[in-house]
N, C-alpha and C positions, 0 to 999 in steps of 0.2 A: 246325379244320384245323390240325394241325400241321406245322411245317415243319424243314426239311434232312430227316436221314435217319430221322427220328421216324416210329413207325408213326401213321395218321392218329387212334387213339383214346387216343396217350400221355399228355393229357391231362386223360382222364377217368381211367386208370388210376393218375396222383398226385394226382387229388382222392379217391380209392376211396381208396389208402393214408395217406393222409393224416387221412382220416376215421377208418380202422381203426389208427391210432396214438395218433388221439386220443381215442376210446373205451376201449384199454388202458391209457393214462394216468392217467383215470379212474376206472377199474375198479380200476387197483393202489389209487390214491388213498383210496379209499374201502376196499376189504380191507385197507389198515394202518389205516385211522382204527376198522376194525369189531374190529381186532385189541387194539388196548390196550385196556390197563385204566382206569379214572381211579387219579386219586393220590388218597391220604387226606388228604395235607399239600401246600400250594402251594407249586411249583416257586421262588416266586421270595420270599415272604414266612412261608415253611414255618404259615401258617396254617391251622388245619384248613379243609377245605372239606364243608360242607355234605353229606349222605347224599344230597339231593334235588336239588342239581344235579349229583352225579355217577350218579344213575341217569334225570337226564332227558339227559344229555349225556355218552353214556360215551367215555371216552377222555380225559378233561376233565384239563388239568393245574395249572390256575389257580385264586383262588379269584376270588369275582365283583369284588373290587375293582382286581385287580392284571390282569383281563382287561380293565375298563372304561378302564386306563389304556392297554391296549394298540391297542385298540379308535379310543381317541380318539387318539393319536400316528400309527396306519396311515392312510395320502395314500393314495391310487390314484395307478398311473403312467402308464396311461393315461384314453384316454375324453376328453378334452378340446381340442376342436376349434383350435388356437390360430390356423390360418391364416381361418377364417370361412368355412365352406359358403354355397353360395349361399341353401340356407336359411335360416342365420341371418342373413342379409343382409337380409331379405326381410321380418324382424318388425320 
């Protein structure tokens, strides 16, 4: 039930678009990663990169070694409960 002058189903109407923003997100996301090319030389170390990981991974701009640095330096910024659900209380 929504309230003031809201109609009573506005919001399911901004979980609908909200879903349908986040599907075209997506969809662009993925039509530019289907769009490029790999690189023949790595972006950061101009080392050749490999024939085999850029037709297992097209779009690839790295070679493997200068991706595994990137890999290992990337934190996530979320996901990590700092207040303690009751769940985690509870192990």
């Amino acid at each position: 039930m929504a309230g003031g002058w809201a109609r009573d189903d506005a919001v399911n109407d901004q979980i609908d678009v909200s879903t349908q923003e986040a599907i075209e997100r997506m969809r662009l996301r993925n039509a530019r990663h289907t769009i490029r090319e790999s690189a023949e030389f790595c972006d950061e170390c101009d080392e050749p990169i490999p024939e085999a990981r850029r037709q297992a991974m097209p779009g690839v701009r790295l070679c493997v070694a200068c991706q595994s640095g990137h890999d290992k330096a990337w934190r996530p910024s979320a996901g990590i409960n700092r207040r303690g659900s009751k769940d985690s209380q509870l192990r």
